[in-house]
MDTraj code that builds the backbone (N, CA, C; nanometers):
import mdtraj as md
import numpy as np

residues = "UNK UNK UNK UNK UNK UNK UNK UNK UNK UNK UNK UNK UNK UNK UNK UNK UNK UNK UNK UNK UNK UNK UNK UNK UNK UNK UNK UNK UNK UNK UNK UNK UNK UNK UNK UNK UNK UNK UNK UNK UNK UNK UNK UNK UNK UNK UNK UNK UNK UNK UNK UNK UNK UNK UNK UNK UNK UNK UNK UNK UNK UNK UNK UNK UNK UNK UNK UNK UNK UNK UNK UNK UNK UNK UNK UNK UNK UNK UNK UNK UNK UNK UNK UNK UNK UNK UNK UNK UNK UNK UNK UNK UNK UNK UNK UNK UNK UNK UNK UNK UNK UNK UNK UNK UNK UNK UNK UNK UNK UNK UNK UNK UNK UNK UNK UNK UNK UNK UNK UNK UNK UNK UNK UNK UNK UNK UNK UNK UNK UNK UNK UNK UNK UNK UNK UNK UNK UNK UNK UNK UNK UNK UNK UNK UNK UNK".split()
xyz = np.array([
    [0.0840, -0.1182, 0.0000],
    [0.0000, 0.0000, 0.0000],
    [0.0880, 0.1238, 0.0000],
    [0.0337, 0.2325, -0.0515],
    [0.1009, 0.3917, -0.0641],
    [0.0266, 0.4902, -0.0482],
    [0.0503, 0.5792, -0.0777],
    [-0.0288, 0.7317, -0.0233],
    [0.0060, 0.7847, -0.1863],
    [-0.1197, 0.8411, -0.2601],
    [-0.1281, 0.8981, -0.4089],
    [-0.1035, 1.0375, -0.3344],
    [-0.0248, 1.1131, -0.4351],
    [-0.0562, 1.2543, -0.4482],
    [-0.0583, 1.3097, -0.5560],
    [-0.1373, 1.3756, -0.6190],
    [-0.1650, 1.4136, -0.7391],
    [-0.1591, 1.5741, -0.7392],
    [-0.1008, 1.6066, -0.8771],
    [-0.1891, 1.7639, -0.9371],
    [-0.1807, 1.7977, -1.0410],
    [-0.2078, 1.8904, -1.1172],
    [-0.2908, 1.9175, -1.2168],
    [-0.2826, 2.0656, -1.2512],
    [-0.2481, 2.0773, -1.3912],
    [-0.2667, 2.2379, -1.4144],
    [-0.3934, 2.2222, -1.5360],
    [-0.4734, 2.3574, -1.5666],
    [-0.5471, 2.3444, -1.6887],
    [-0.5250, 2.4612, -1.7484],
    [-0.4177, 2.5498, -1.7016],
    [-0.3948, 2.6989, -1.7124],
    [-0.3155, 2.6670, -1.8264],
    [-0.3050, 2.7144, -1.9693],
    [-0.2149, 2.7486, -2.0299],
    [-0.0556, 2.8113, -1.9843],
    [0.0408, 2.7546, -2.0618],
    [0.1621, 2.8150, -1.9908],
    [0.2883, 2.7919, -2.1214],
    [0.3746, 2.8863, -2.1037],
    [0.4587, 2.8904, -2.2242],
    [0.6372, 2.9279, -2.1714],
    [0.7034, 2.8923, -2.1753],
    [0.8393, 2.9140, -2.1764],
    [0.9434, 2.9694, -2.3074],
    [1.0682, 3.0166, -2.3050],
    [1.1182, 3.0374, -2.3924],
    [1.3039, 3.0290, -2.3144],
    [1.2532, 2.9614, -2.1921],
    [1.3482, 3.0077, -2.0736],
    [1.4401, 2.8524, -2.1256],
    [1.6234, 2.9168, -2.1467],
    [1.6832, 2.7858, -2.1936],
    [1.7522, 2.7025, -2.0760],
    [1.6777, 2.7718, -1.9494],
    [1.7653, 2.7006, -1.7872],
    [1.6399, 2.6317, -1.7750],
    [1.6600, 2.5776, -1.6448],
    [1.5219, 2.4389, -1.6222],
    [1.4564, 2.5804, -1.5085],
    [1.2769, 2.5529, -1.5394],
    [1.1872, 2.6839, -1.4860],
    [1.0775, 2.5789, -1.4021],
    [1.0345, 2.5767, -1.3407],
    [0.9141, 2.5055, -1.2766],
    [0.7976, 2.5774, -1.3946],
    [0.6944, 2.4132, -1.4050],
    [0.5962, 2.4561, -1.4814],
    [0.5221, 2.4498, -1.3907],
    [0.4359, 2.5743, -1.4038],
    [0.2947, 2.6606, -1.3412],
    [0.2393, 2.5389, -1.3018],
    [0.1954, 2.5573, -1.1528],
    [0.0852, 2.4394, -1.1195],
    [0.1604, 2.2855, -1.0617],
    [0.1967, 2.2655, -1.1157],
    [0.2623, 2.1496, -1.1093],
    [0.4403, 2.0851, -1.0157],
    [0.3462, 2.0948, -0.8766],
    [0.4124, 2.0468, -0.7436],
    [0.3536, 1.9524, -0.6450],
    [0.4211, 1.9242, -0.5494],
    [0.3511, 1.7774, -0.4864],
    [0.4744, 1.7887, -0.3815],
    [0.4038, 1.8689, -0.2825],
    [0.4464, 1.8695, -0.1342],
    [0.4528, 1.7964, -0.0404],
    [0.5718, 1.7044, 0.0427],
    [0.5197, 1.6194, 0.1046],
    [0.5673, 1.6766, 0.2434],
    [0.4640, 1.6490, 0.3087],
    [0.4885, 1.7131, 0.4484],
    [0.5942, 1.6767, 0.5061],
    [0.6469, 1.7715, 0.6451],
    [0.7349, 1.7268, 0.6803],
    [0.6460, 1.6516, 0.7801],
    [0.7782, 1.4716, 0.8101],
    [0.7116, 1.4105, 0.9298],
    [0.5761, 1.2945, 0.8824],
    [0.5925, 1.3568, 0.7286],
    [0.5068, 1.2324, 0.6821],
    [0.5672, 1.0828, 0.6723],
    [0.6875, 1.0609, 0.6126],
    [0.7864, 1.0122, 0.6142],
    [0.8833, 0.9788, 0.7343],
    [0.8720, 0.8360, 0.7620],
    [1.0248, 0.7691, 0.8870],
    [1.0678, 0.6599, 0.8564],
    [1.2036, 0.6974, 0.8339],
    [1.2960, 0.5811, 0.7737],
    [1.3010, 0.6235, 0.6321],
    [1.3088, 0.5507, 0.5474],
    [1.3290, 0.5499, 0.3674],
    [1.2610, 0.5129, 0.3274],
    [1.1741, 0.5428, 0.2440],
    [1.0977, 0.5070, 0.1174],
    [1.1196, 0.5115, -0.0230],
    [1.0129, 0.4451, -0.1042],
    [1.0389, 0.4485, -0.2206],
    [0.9772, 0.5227, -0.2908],
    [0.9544, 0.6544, -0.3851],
    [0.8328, 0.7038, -0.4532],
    [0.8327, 0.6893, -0.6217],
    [0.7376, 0.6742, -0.6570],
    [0.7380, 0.6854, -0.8297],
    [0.6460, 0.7916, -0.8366],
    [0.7148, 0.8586, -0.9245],
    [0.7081, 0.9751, -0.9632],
    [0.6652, 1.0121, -1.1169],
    [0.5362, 1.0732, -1.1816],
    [0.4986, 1.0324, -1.3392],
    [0.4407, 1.1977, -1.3334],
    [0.4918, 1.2395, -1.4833],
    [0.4737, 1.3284, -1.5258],
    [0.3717, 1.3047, -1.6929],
    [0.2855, 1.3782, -1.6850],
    [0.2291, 1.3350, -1.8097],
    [0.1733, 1.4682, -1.8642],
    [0.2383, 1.5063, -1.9947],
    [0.1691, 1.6166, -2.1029],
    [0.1352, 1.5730, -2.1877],
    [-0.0283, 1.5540, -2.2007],
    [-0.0977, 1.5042, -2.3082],
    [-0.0765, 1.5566, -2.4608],
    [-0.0143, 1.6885, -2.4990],
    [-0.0486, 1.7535, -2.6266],
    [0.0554, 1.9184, -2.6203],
    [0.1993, 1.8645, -2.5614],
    [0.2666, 2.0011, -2.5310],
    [0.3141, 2.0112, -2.7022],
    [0.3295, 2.1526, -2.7469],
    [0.4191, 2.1734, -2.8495],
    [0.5170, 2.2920, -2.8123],
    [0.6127, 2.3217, -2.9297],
    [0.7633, 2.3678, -2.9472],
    [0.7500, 2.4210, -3.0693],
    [0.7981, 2.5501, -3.0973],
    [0.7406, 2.6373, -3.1876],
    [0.9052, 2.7074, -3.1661],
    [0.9691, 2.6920, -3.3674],
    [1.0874, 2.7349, -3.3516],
    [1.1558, 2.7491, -3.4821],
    [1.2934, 2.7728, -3.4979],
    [1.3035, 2.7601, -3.6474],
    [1.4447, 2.6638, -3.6773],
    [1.5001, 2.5871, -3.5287],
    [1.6088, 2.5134, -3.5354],
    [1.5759, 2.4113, -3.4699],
    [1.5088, 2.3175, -3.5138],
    [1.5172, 2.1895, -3.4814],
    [1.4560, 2.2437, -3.3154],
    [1.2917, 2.2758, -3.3226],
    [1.2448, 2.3322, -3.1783],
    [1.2347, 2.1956, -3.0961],
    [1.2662, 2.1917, -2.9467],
    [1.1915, 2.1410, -2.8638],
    [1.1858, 2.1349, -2.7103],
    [1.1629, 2.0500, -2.6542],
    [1.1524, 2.0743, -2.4953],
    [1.1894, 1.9675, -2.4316],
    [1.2740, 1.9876, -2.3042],
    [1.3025, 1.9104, -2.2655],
    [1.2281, 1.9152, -2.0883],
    [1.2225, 1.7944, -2.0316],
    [1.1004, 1.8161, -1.9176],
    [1.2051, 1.7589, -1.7849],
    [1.1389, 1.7984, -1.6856],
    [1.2377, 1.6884, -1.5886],
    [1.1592, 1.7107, -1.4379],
    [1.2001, 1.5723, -1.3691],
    [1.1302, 1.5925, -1.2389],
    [1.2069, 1.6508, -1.1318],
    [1.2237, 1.7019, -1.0387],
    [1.3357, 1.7366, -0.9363],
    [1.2651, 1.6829, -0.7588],
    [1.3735, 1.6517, -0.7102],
    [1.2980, 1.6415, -0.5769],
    [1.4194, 1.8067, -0.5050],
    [1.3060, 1.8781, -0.4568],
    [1.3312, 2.0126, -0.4085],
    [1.3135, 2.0302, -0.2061],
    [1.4562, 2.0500, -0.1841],
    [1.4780, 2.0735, -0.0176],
    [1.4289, 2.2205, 0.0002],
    [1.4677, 2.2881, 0.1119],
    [1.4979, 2.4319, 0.1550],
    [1.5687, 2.4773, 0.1053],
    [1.7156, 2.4050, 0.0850],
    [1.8270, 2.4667, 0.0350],
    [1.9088, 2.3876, -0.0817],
    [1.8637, 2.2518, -0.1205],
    [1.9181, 2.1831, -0.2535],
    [1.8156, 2.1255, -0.3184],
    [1.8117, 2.1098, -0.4942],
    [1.7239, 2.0169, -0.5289],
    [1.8115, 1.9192, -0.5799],
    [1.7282, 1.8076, -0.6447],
    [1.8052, 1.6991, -0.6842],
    [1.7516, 1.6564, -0.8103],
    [1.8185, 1.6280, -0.9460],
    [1.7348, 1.5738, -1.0161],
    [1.6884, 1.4223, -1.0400],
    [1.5818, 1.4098, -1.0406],
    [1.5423, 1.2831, -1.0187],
    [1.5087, 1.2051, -1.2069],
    [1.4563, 1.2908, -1.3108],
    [1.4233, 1.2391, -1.4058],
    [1.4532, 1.3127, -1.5266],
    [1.4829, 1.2987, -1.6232],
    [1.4327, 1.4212, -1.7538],
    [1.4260, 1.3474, -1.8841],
    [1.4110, 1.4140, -1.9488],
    [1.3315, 1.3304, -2.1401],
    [1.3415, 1.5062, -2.2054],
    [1.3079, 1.4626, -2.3403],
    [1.3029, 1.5363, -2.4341],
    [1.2234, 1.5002, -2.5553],
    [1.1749, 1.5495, -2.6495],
    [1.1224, 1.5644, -2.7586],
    [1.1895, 1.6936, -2.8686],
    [1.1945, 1.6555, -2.9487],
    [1.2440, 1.7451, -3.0767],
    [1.1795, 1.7643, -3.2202],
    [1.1547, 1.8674, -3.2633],
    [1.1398, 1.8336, -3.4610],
    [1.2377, 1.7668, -3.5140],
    [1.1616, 1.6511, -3.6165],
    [1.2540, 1.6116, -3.6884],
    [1.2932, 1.7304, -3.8026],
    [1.2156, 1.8236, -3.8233],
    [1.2577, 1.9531, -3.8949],
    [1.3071, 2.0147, -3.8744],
    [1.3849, 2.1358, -3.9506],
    [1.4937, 2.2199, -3.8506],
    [1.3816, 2.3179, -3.8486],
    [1.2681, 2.3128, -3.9534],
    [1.2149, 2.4928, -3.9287],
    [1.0812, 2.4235, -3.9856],
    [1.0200, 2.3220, -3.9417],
    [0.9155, 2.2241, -3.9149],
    [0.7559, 2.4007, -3.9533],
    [0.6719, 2.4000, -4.0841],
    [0.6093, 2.4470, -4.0987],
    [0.4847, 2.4526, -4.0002],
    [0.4487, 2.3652, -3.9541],
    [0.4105, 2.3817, -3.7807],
    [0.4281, 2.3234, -3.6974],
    [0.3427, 2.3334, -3.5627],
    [0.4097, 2.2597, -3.4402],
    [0.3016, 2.1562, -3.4216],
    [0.3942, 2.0495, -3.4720],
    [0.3412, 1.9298, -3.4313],
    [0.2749, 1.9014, -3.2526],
    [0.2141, 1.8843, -3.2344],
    [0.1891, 1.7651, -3.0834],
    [0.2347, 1.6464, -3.0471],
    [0.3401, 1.6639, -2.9540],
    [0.4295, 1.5283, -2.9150],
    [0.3620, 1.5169, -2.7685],
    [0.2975, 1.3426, -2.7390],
    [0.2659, 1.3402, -2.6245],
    [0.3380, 1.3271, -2.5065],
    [0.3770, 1.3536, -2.4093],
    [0.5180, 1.2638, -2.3307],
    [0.4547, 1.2855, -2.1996],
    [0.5491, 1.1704, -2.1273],
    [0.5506, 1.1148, -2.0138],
    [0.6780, 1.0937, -1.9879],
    [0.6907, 1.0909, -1.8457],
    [0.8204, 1.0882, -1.7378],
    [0.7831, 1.0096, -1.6617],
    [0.8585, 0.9489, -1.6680],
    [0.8746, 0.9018, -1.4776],
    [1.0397, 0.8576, -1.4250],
    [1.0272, 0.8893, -1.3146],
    [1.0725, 0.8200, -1.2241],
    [1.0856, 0.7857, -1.0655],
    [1.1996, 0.7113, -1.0250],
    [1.1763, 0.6287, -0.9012],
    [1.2773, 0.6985, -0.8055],
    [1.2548, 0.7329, -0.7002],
    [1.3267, 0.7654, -0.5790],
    [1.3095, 0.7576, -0.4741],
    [1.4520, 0.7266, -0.3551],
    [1.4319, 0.7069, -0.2559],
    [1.3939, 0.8256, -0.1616],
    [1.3206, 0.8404, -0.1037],
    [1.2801, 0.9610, 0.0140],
    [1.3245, 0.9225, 0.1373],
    [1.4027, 1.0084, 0.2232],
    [1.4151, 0.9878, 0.3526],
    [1.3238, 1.0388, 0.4214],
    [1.3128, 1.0295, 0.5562],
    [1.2754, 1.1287, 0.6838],
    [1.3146, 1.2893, 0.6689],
    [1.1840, 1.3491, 0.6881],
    [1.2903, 1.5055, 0.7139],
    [1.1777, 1.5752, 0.7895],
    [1.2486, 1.6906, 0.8524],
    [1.1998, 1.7430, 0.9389],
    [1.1472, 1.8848, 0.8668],
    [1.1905, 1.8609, 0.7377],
    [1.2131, 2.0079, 0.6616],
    [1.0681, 2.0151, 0.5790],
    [1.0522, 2.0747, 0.4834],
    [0.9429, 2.0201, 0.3370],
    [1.0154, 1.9962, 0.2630],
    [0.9552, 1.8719, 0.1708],
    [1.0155, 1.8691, 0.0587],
    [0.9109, 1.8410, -0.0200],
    [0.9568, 1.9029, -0.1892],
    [0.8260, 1.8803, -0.2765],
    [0.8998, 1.8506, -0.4114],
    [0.8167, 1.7862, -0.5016],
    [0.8924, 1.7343, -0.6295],
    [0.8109, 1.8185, -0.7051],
    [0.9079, 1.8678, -0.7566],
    [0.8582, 1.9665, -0.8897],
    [0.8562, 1.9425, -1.0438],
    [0.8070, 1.9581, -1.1533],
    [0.8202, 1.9327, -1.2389],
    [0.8739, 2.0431, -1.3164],
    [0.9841, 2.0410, -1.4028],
    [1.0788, 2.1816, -1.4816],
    [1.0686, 2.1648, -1.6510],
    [1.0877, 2.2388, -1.7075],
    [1.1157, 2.2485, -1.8171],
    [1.2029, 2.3346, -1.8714],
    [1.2411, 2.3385, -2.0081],
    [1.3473, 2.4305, -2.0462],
    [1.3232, 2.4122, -2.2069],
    [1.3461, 2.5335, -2.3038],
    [1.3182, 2.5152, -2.4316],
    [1.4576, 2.4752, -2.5112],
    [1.4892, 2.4150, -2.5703],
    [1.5946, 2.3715, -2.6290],
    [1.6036, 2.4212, -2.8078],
    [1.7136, 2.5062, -2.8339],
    [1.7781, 2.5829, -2.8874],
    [1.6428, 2.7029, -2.8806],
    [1.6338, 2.7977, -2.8244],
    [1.5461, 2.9186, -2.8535],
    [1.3997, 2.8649, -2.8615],
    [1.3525, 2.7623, -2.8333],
    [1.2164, 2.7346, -2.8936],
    [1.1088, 2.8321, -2.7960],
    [1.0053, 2.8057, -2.8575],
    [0.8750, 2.8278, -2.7576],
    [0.8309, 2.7219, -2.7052],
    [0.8118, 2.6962, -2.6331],
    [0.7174, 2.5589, -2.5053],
    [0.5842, 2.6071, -2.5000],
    [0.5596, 2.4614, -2.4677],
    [0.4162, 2.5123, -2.4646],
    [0.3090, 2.4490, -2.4415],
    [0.1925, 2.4545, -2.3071],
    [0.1598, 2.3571, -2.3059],
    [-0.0349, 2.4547, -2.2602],
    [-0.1062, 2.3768, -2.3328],
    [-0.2190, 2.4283, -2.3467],
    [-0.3365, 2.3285, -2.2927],
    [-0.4559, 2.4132, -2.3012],
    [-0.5457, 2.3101, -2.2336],
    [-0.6379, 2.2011, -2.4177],
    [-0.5284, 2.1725, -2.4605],
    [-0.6429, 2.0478, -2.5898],
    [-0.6305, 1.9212, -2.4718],
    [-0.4909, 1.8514, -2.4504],
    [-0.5499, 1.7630, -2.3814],
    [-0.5868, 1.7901, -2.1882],
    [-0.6804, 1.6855, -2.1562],
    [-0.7103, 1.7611, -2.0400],
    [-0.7153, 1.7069, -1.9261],
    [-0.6148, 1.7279, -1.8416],
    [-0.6097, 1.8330, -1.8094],
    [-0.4582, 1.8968, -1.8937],
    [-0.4426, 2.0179, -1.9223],
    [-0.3175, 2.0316, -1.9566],
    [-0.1998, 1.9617, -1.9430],
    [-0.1560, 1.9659, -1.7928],
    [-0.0641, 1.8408, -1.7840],
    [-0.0927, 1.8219, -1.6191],
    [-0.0081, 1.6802, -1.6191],
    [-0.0551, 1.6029, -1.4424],
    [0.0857, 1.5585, -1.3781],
    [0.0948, 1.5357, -1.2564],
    [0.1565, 1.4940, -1.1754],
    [0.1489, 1.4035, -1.0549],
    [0.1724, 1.2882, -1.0558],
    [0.1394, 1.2051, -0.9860],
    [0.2503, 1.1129, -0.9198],
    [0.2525, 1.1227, -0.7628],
    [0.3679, 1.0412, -0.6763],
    [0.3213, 0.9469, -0.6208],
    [0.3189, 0.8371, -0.5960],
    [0.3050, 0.7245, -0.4909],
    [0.4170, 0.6933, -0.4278],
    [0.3861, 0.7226, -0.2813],
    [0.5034, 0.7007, -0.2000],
    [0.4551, 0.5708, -0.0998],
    [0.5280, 0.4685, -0.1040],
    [0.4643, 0.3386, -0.0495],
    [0.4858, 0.3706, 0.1203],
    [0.4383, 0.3387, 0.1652],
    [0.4097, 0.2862, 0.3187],
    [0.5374, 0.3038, 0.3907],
    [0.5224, 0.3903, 0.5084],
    [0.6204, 0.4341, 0.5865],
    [0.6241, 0.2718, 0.6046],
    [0.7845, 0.1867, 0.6547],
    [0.8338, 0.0722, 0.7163],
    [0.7455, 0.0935, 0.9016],
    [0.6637, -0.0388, 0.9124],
    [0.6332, -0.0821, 1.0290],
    [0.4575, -0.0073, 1.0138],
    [0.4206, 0.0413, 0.8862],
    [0.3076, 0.1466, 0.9626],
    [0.2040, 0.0529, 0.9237],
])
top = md.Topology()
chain = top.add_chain()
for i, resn in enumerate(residues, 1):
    res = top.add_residue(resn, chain, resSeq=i)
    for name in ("N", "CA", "C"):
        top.add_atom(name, md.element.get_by_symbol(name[0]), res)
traj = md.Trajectory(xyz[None], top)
C-alpha cells in the first residue's frame, strides 16, 4: 500500500526560458514528518499535447526534481524534438516521465517539482487540448512498520 498525491494544471503556460523553470501548477508537497525511515516514490509526469514552436530543430526538454529548503536533486528528464529544422508547424508530441526515488525522513518540506526548459530558442508550450493540460502524480509506499 502507498499514499497517491496528485496535481494538475489546466492553465495554459509557455516558456522560452533555456535554464530548467518550474511549470505553473505542477508540485507535490510532502509534508514534513510524513515520512520515517526510507521510502520508495514513483514519480509520473504526463503532457498530453505540449508543443515547441521554432526555427532550429524546436523542442523541450522536461524533468522531475525532488526540491529541499536549500538543494534540489534531479530525479528524471526526457526530451522531444522536430525532426525539422524549421518544421512548418508545431506538431503535438505526447510525453511522459517518470521516475523512481528514494525519500528519507525530514523534518524540513520537501516537494517534487516538475521543470522544463526550451531547447535551442524554442517556444514551449503547453495548453489546455489535452485535459487536463498536464498532471503529476507520486506514490510514496508505506512508511516501514506502519
Amino acid at each position: 500500500m502507498g499514499t497517491l498525491f496528485y496535481d494538475a494544471t489546466i492553465q495554459p503556460a509557455s516558456t522560452t526560458s533555456e535554464a530548467w523553470v518550474a511549470i505553473p501548477g505542477l508540485q507535490i508537497d510532502v509534508p514534513p514528518g510524513f515520512i520515517t525511515g526510507t521510502v520508495t516514490a514513483v514519480v509520473t509526469l504526463n503532457v498530453p499535447a505540449p508543443y515547441a514552436i521554432g526555427s532550429n530543430y524546436p523542442g523541450i526538454n522536461f524533468s522531475l526534481w525532488q526540491v529541499f529548503q536549500e538543494s534540489q536533486e534531479l530525479i528524471a528528464s526526457g526530451a522531444f524534438t522536430s525532426s525539422f529544422q524549421n518544421p512548418h508547424s508545431a506538431g503535438r508530441n505526447p510525453f511522459t516521465l517518470m521516475g523512481i526515488l528514494p525519500i528519507q525522513a525530514q523534518n524540513t518540506p520537501c516537494s517534487i517539482v516538475a521543470k522544463w526548459q526550451s531547447i535551442r530558442g524554442s517556444t514551449c508550450v503547453i495548453d489546455n487540448l489535452g485535459y487536463p493540460g498536464a498532471s503529476m502524480t507520486c506514490l510514496i509506499e508505506s512508511t516501514p512498520g506502519a
